[in-house]
N, CA, C and O atoms as a MOPAC input file, in Angstrom:
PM7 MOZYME 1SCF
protein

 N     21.49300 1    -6.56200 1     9.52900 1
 C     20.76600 1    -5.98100 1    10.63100 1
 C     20.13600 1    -7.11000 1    11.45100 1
 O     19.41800 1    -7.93900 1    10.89200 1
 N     20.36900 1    -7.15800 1    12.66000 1
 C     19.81600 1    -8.56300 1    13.60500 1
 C     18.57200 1    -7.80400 1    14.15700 1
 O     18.60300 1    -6.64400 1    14.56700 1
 N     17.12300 1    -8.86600 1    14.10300 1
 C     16.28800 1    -8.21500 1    14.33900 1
 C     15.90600 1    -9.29100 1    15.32300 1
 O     15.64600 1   -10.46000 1    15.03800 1
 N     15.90600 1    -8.79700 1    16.39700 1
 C     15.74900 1    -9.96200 1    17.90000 1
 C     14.17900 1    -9.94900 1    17.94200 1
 O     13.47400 1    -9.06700 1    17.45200 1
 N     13.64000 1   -11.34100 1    18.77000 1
 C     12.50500 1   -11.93200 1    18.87100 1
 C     11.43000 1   -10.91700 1    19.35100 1
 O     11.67500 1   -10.31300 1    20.39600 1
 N     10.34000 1   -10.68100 1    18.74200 1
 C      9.63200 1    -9.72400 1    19.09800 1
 C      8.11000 1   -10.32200 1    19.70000 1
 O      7.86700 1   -11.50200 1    19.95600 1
 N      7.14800 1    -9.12200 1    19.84900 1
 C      5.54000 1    -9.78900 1    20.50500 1
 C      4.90500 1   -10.70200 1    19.45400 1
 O      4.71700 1   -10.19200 1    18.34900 1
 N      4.60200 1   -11.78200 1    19.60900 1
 C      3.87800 1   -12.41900 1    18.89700 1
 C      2.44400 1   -12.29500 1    18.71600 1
 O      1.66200 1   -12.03200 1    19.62900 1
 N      2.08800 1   -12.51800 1    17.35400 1
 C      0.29300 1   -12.24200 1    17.30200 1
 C     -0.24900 1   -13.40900 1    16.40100 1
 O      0.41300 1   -14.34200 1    15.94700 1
 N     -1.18900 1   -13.23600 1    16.28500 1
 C     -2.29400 1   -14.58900 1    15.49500 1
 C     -2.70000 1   -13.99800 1    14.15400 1
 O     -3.17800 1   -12.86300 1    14.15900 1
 N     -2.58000 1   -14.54600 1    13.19500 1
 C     -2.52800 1   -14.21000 1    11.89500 1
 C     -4.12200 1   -14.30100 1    11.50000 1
 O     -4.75500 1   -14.99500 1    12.29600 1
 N     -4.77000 1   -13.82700 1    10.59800 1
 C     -5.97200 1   -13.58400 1    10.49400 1
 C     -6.61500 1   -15.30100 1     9.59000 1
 O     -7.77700 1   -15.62500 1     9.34300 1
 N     -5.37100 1   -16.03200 1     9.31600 1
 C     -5.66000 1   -17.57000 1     8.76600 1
 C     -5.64600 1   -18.46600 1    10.40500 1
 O     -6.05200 1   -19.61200 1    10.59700 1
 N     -5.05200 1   -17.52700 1    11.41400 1
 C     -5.44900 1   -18.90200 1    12.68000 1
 C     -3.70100 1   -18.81100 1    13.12100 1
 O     -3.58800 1   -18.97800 1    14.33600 1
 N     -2.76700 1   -18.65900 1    12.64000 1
 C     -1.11300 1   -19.18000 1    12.29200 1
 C     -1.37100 1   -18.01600 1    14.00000 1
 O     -2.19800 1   -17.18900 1    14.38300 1
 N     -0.03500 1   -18.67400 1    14.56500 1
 C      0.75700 1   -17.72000 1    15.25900 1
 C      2.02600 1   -17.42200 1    15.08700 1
 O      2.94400 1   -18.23200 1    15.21800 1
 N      2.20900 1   -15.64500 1    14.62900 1
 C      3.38500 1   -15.50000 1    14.09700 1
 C      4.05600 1   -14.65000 1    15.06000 1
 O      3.57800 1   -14.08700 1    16.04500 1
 N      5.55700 1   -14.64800 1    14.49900 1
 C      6.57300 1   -14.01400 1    15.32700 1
 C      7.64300 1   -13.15700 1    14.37400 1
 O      8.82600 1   -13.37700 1    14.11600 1
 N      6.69800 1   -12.04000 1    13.93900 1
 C      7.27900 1   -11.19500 1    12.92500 1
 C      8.81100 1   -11.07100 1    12.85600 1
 O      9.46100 1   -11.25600 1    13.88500 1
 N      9.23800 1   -10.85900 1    12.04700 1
 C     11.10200 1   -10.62100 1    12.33600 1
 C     11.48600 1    -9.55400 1    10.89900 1
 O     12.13200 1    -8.52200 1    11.08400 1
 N     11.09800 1    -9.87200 1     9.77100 1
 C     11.03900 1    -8.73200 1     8.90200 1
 C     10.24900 1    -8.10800 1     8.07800 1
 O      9.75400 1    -8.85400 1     7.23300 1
 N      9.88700 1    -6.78800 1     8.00100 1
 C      8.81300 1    -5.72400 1     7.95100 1
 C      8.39200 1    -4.44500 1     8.27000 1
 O      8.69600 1    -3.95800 1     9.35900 1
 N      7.55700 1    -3.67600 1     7.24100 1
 C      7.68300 1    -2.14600 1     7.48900 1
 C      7.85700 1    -2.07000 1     9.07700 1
 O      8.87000 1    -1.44400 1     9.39100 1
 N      7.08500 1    -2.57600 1    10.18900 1
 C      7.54100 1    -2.29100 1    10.78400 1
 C      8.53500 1    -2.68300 1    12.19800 1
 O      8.63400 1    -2.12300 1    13.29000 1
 N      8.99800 1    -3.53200 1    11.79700 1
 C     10.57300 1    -4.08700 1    12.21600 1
 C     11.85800 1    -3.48200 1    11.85800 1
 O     12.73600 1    -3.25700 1    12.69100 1
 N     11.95300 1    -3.23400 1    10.66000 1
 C     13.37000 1    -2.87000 1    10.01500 1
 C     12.56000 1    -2.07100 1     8.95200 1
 O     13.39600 1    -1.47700 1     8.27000 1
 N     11.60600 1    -1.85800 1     8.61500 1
 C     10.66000 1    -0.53000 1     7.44800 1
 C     11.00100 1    -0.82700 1     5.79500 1
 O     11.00100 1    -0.05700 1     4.83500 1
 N     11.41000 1    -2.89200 1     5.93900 1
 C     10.51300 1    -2.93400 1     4.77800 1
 C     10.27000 1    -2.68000 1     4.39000 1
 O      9.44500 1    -2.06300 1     5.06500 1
 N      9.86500 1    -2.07000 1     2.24300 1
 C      8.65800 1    -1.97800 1     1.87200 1
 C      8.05300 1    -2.97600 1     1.05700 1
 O      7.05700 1    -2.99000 1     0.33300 1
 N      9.07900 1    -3.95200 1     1.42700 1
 C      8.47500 1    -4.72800 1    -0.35100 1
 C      8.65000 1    -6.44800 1     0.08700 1
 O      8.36500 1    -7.36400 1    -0.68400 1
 N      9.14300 1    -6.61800 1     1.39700 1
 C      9.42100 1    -8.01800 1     1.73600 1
 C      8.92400 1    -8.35300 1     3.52600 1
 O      9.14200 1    -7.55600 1     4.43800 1
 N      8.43400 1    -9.31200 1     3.64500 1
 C      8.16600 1    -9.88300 1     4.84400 1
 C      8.52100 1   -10.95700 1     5.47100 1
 O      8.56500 1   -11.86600 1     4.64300 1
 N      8.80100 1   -11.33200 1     6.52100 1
 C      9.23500 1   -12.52900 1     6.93900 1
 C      9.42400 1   -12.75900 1     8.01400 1
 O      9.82900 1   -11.88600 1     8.78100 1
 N      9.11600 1   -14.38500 1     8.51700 1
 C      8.32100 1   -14.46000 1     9.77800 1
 C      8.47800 1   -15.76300 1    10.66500 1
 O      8.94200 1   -16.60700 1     9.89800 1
 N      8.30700 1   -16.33800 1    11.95000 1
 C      7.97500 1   -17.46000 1    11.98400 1
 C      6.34900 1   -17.67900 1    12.09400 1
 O      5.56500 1   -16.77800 1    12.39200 1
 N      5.92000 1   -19.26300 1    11.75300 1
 C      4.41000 1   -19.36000 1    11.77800 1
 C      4.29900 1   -20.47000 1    12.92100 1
 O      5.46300 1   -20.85400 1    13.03800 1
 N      3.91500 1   -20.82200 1    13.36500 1
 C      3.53100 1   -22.15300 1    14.66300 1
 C      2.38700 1   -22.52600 1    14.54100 1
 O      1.65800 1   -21.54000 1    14.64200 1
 N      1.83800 1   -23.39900 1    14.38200 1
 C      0.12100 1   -24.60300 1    14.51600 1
 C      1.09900 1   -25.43200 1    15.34200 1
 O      2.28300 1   -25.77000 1    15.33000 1
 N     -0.34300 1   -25.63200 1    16.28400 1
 C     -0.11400 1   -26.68500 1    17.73800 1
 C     -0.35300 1   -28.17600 1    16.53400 1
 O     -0.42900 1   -28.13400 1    15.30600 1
 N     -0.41300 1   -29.25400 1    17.35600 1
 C     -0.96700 1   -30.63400 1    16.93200 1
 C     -2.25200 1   -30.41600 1    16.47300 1
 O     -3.02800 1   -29.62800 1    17.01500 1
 N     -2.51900 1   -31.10200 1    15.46400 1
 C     -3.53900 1   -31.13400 1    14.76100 1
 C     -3.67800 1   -29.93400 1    14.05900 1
 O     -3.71800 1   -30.10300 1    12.84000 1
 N     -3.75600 1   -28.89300 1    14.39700 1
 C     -4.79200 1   -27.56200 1    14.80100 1
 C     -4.52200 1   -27.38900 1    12.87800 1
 O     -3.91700 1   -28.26000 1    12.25200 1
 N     -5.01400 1   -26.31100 1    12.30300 1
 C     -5.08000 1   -26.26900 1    11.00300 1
 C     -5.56700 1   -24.36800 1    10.38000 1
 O     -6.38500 1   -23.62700 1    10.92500 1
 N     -5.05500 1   -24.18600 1     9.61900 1
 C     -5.84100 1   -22.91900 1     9.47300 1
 C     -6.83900 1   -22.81400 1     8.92800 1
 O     -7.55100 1   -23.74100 1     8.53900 1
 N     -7.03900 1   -21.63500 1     8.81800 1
 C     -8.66400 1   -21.12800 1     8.05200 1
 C     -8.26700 1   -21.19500 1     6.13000 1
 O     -7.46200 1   -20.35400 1     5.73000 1
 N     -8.65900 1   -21.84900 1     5.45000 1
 C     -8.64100 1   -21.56300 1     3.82400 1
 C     -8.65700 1   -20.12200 1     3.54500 1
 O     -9.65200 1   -19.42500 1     3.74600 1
 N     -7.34300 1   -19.60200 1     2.99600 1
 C     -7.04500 1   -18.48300 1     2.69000 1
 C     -6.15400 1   -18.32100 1     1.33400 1
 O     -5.93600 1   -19.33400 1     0.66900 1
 N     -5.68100 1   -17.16600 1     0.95100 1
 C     -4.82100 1   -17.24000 1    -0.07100 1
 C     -4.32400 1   -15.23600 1     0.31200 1
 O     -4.90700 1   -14.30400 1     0.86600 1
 N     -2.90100 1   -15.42400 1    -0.40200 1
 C     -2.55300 1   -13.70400 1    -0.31800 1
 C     -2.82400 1   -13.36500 1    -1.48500 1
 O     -1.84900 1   -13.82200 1    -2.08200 1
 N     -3.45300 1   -12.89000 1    -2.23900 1
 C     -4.04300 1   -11.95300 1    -3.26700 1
 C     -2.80500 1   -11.93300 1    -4.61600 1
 O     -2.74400 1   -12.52900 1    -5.69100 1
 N     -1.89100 1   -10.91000 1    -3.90900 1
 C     -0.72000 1   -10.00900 1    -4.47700 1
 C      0.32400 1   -10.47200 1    -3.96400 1
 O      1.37400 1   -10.05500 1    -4.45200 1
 N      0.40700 1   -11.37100 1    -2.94500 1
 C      2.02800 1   -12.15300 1    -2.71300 1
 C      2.50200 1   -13.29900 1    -2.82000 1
 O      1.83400 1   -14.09300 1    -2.15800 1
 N      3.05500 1   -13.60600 1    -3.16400 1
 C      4.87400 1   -15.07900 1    -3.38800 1
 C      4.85400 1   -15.14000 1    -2.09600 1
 O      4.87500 1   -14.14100 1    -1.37800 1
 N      4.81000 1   -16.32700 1    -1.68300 1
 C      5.20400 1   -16.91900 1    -0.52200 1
 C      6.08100 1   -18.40900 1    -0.77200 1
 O      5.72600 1   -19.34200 1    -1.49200 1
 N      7.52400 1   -18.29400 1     0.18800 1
 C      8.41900 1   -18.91600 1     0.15900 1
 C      8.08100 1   -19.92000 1     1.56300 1
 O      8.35700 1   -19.13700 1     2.47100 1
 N      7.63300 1   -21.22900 1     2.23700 1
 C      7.72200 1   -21.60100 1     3.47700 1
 C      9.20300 1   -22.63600 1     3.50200 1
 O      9.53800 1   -23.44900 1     2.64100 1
 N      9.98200 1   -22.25600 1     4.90400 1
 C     10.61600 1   -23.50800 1     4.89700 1
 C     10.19800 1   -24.09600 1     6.22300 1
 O     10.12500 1   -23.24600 1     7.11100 1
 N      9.96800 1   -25.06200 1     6.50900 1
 C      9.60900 1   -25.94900 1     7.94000 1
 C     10.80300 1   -25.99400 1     8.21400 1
 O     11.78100 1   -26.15300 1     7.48300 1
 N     10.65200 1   -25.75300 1    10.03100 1
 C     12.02700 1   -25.57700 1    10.38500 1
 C     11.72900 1   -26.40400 1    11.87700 1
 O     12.54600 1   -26.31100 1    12.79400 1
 N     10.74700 1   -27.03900 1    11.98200 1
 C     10.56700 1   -28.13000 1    13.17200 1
 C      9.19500 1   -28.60600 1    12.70100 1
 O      8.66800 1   -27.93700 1    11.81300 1
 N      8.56500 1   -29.64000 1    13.16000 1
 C      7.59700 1   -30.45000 1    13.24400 1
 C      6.99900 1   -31.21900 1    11.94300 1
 O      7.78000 1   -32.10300 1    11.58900 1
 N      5.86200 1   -31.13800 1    11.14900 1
 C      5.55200 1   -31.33800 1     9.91400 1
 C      3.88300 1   -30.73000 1     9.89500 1
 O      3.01300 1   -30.51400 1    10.73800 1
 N      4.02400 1   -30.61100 1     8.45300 1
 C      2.68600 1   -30.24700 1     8.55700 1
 C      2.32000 1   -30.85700 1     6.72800 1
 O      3.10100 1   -31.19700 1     5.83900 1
 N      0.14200 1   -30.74200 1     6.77300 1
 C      0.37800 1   -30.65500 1     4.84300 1
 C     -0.03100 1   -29.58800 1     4.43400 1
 O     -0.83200 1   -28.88600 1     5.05100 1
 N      0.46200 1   -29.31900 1     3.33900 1
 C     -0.73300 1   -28.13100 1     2.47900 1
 C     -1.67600 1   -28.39100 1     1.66000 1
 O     -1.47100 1   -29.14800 1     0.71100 1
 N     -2.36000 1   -28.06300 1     1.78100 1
 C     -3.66400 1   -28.55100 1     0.37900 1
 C     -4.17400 1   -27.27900 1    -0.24000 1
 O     -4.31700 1   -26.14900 1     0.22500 1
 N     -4.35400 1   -27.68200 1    -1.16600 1
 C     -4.40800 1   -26.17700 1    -2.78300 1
 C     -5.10900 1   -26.89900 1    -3.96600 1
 O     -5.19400 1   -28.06900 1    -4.34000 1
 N     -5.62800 1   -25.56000 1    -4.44400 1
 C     -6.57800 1   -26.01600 1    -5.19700 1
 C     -7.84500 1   -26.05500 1    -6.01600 1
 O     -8.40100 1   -24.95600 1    -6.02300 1
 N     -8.48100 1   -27.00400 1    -6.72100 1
 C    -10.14100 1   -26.76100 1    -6.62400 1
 C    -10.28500 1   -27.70800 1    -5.80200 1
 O     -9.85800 1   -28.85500 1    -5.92800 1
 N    -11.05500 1   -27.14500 1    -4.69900 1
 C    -11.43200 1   -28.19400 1    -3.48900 1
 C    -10.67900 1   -28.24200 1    -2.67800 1
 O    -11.19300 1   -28.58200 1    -1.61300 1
 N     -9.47100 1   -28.03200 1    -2.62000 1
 C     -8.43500 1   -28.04500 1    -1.59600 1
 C     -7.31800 1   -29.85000 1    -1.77000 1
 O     -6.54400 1   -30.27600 1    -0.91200 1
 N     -7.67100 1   -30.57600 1    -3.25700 1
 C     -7.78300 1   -31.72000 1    -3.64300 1
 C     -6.31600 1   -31.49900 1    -3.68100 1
 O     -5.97000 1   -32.10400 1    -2.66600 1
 N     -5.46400 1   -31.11800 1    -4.09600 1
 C     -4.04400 1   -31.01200 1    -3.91200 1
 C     -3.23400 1   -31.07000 1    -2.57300 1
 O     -3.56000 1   -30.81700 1    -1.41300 1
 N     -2.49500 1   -31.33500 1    -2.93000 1
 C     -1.52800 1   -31.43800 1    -1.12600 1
 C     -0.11300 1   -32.10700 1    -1.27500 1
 O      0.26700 1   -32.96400 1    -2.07200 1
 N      0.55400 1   -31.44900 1    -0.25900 1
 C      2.02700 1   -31.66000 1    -0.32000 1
 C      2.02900 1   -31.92900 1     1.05600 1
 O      1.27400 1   -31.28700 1     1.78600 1
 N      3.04200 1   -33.10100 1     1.67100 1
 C      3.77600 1   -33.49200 1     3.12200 1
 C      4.85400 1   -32.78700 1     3.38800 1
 O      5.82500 1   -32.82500 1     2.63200 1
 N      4.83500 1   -32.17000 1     4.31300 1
 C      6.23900 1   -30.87200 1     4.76900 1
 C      6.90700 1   -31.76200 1     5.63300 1
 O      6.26600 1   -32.22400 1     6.57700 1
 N      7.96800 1   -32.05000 1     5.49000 1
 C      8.83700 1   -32.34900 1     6.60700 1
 C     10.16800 1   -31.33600 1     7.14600 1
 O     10.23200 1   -30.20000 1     6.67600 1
 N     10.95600 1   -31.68200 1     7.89500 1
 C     11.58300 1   -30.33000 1     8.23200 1
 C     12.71500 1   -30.01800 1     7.60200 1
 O     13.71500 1   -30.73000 1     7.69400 1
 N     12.68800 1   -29.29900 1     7.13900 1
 C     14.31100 1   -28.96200 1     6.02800 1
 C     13.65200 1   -28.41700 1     4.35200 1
 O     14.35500 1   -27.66300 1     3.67900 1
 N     12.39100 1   -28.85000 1     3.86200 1
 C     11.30200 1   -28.64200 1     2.92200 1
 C     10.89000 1   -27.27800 1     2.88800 1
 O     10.50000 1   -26.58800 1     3.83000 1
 N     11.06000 1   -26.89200 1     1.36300 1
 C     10.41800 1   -25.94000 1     0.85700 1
 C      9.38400 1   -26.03300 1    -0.03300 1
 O      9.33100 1   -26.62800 1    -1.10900 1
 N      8.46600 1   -25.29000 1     0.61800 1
 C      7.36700 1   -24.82800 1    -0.65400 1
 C      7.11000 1   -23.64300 1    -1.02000 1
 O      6.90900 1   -22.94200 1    -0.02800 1
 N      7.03000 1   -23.15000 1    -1.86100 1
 C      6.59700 1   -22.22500 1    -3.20500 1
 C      4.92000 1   -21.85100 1    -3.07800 1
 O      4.24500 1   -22.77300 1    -3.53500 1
 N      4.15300 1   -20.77600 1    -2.59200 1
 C      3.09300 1   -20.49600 1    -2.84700 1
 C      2.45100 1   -19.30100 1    -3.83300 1
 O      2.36100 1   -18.12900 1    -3.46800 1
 N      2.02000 1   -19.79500 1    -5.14500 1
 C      2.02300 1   -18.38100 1    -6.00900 1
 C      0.86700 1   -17.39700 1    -5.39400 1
 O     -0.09400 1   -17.82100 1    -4.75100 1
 N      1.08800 1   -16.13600 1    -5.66500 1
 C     -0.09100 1   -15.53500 1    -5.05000 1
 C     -0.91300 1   -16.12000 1    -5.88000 1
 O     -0.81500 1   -16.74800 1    -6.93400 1
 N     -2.24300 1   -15.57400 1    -4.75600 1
 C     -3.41900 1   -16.46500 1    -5.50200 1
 C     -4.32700 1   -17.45100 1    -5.31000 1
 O     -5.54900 1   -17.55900 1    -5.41000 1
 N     -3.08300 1   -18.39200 1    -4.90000 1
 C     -2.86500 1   -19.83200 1    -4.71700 1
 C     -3.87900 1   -19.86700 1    -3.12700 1
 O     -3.44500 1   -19.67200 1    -1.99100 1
 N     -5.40000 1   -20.20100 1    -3.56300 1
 C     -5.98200 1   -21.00300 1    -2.38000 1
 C     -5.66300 1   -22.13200 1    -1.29300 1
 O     -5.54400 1   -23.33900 1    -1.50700 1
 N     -5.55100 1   -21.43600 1    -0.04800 1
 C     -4.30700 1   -23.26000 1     0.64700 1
 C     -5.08300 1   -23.53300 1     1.87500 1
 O     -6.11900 1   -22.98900 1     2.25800 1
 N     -4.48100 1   -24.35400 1     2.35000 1
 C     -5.21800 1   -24.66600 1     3.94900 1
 C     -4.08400 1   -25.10500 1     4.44400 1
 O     -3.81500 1   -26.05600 1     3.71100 1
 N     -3.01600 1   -24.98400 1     5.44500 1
 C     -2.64800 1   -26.11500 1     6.34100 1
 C     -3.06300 1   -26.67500 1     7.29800 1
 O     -3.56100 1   -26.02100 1     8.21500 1
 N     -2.96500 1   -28.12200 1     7.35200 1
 C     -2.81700 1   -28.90100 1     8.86600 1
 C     -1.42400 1   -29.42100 1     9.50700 1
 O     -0.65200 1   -30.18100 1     8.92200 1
 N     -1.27700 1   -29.02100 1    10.48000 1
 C     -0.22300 1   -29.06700 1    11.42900 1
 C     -0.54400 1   -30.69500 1    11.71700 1
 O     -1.65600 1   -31.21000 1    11.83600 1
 N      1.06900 1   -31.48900 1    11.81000 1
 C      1.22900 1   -32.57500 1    11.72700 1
 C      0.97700 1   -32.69500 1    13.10500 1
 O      0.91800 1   -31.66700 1    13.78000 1
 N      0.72500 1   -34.46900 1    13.93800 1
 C      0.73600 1   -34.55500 1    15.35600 1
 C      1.52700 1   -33.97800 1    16.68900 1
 O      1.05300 1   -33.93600 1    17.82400 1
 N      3.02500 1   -33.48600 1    16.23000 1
 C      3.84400 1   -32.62800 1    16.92100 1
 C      3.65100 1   -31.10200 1    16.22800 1
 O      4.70500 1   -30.46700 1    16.19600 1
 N      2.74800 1   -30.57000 1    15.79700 1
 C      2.84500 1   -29.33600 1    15.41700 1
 C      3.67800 1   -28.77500 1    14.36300 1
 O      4.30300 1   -29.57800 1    13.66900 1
 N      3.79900 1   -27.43900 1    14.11200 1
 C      5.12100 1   -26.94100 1    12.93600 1
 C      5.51400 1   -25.86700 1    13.59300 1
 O      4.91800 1   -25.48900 1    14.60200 1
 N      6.72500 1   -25.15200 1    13.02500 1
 C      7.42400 1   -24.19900 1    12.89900 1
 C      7.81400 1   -24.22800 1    11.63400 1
 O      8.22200 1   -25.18900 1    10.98100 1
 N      7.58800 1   -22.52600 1    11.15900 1
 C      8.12000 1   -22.77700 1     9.68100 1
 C      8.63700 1   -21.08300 1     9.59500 1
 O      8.21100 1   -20.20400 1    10.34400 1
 N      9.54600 1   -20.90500 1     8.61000 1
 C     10.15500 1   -19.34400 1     8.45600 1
 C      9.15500 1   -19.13300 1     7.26900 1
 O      8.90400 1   -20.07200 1     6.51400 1
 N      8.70000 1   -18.14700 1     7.13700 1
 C      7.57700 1   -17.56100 1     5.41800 1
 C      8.55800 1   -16.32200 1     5.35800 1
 O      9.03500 1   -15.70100 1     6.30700 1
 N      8.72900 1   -16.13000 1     4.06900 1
 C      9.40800 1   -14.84700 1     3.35100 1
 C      8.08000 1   -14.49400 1     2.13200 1
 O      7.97200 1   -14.95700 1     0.99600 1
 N      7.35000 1   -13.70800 1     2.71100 1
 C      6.16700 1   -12.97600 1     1.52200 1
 C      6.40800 1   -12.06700 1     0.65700 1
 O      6.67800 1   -11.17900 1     1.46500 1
 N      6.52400 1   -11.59000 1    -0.31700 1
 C      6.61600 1   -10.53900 1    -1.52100 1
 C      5.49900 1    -9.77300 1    -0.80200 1
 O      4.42800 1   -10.30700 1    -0.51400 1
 N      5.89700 1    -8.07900 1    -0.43500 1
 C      4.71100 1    -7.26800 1     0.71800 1
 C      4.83600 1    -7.65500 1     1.68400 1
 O      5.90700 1    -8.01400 1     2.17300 1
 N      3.39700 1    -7.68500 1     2.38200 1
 C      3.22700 1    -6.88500 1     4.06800 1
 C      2.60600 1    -8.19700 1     4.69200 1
 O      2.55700 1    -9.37500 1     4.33800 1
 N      2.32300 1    -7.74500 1     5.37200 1
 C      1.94300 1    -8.49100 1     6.65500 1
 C      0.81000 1    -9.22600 1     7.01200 1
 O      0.58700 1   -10.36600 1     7.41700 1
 N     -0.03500 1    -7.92500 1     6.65700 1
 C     -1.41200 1    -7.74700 1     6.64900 1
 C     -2.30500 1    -8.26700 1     5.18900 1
 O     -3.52300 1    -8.09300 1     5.13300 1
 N     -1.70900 1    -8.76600 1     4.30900 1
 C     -2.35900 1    -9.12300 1     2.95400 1
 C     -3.24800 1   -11.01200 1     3.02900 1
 O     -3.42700 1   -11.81200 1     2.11000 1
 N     -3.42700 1   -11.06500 1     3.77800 1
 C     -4.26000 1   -12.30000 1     4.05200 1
 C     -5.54300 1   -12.26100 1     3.54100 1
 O     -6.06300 1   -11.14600 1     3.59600 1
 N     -6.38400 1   -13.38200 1     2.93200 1
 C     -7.91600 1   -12.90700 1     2.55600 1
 C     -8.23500 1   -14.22600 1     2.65800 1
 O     -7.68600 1   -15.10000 1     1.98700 1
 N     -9.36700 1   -14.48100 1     3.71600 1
 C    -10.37100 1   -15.37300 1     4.06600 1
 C    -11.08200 1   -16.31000 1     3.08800 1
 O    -12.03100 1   -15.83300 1     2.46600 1
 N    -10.91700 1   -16.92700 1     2.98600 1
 C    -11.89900 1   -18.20900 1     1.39500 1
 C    -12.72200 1   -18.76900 1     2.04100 1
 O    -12.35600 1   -19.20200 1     3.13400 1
 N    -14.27000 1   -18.99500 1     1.58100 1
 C    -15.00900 1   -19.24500 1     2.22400 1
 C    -14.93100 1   -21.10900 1     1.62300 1
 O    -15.34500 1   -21.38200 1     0.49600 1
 N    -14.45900 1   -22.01500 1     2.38900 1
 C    -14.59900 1   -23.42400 1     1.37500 1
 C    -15.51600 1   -23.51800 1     1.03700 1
 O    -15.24800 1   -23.97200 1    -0.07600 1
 N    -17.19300 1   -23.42500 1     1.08400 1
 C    -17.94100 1   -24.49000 1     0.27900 1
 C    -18.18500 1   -23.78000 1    -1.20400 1
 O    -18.77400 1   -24.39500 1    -2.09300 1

């Protein structure tokens, strides 16, 4: 099923996404998937999905992730790179000096994002 480029919105971590599969794209119930974009620099809010597996692959720019206690962990994304996020898993990204693009495939919805307060 080809699911052509749809309205884009801002993810409740800061990300701007460009939904492509989901209840309500193709009615989903159990898988999501998406593009995400951070400008230069820019970075999200410390979050984690509760109840979902998240798959990222960078598919232009670079970015890092940091996970963790403290956020003391971190991985360098370059483009062609996958990372593995268990639910759960507290993260932050920062978008490298040219920004990212990345595809996410989530276990669930859309809407399962939850705010971490860092200190």
């Amino acid at each position: 099923m080809l699911v052509p480029a749809g309205a884009d919105l801002v993810g409740a971590q800061g990300v701007r996404i460009s939904e492509r599969v989901s209840t309500a794209t193709v009615g989903s119930a159990r898988l999501c998937g998406f593009f995400a974009t951070l400008g230069p620099g820019e970075r999200t809010a410390v979050h984690h999905h509760a109840e979902e597996e998240t798959v990222v692959l960078l598919t232009a720019g670079s970015c890092d992730v940091f996970s963790g206690a403290g956020l003391s962990g971190g991985v360098h994304m370059r483009v062609g790179d996958v990372v593995f996020i268990p639910s759960g898993c507290v993260h932050q990204v920062l978008a490298g000096p040219h920004g990212f693009t990345a595809f996410e495939v989530r276990s669930g919805g859309m809407d399962r994002t939850e705010l971490v307060d860092p200190a």
